[in-house]
C-alpha positions as CSV (number, residue, x, y, z in Angstrom):
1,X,-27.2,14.2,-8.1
2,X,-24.7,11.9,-9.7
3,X,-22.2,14.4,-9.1
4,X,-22.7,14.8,-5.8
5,X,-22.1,11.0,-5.7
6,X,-19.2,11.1,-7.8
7,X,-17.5,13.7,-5.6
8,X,-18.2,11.9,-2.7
9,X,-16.8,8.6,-4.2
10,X,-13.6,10.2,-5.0
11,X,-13.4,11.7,-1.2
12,X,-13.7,8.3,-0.2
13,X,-11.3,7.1,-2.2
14,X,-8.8,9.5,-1.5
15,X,-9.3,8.8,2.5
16,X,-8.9,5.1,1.2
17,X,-5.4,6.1,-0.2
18,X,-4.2,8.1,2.6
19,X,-5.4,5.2,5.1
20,X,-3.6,2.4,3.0
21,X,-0.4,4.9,2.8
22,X,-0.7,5.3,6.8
23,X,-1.0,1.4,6.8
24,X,2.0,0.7,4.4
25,X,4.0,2.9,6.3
26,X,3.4,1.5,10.0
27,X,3.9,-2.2,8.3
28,X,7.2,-0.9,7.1
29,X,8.0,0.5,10.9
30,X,6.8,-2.5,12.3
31,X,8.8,-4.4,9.9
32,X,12.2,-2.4,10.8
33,X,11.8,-2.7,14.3
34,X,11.5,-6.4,14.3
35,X,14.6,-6.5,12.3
36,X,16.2,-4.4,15.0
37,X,15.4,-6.4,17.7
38,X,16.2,-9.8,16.1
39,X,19.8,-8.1,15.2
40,X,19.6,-7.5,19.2
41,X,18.1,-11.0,20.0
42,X,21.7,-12.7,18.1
43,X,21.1,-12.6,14.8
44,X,24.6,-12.4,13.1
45,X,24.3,-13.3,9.2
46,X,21.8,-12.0,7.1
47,X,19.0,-13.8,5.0
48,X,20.9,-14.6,1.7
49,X,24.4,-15.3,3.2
50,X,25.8,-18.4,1.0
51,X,27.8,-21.1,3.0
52,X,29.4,-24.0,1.8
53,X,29.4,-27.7,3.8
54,X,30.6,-31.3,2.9
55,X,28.0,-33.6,3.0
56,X,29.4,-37.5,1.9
57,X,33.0,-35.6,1.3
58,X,30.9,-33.4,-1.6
59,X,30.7,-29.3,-1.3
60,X,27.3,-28.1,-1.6
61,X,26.8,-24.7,-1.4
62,X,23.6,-23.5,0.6
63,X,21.6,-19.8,1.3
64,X,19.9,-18.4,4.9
65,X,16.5,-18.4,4.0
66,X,14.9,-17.4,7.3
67,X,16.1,-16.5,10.9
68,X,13.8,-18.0,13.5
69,X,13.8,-15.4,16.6
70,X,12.7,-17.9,19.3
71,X,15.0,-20.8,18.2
72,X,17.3,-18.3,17.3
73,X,18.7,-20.8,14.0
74,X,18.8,-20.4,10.7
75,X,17.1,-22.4,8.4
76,X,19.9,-23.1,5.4
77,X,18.5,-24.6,1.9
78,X,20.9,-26.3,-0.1
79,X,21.7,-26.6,-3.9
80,X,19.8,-29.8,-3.7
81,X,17.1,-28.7,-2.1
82,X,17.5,-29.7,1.1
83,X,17.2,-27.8,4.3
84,X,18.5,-27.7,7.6
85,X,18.8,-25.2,10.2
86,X,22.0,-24.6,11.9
87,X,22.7,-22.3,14.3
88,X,25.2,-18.7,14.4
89,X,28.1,-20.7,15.6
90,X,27.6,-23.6,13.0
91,X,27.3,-20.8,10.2
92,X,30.3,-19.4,11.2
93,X,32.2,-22.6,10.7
94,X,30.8,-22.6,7.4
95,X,30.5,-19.0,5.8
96,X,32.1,-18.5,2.2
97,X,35.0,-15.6,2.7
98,X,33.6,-13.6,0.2
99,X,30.3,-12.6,2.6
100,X,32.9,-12.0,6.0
101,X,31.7,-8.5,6.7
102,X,28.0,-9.0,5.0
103,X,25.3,-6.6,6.7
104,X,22.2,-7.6,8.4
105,X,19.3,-5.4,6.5
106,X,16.9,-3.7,8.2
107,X,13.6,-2.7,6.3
108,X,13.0,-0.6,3.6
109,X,12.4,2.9,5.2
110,X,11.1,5.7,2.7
111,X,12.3,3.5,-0.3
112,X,15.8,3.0,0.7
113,X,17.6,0.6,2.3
114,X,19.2,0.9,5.3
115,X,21.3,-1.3,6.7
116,X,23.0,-1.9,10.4
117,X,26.9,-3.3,9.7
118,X,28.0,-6.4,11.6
119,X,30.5,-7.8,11.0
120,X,30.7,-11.6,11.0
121,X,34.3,-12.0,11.6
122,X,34.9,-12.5,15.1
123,X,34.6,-16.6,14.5
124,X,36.7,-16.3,11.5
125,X,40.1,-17.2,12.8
126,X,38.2,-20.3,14.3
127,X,37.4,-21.6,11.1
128,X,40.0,-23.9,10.0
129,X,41.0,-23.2,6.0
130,X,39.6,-25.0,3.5
């Protein structure tokens, strides 16, 4: 009798593992889709792009830590902590030249990363030098 149980327990674990997998992989779909459709919706830099602004007539360098969909802004967070959220056009004016040209990333997808080039150019001969 306890091996009946025992077999049975590992049948149940393995659905357990193949439901989880299913899971994992839907979350990632899910995941890439909403990626591709914020890239649709306007979103221009990716999380992780590094800007520089002058705050008091001091650089501080800052990171995109999140892209909000319905505002459609970035939230920016600063060397000093601080935050604000700017929008595409406000980036733009700010972006470091050395990530003109960085990708937004879509999603992990079989456990690589793809990624959808845009190019964050076209407001760079707006930017005055610095």
């Amino acid at each position: 009798k306890k091996e009946e149980e025992e077999v049975e327990y590992k049948k149940d674990v393995k659905k357990d593992v193949k439901k989880n997998a299913k899971k994992e992989v839907k979350k990632e779909e899910n995941e890439e889709e909403m990626m591709e459709f914020k890239r649709k919706k306007g979103q221009k830099y990716a999380v992780g792009t590094t800007i520089s602004k002058q705050f008091d007539g001091e650089d501080f360098k800052g990171k995109i830590i999140e892209y909000n969909l319905t505002k459609q802004w970035y939230k920016v967070r600063y060397e000093d902590s601080d935050e604000e959220d700017l929008t595409a056009d406000e980036i733009a004016d700010l972006i470091l030249p050395e990530e003109e040209g960085k990708p937004v990333t879509n999603a992990k997808k079989n456990g690589k990363r793809r990624s959808q080039q845009l190019k964050v150019t076209e407001n760079a001969a707006k930017r005055p030098s610095q």
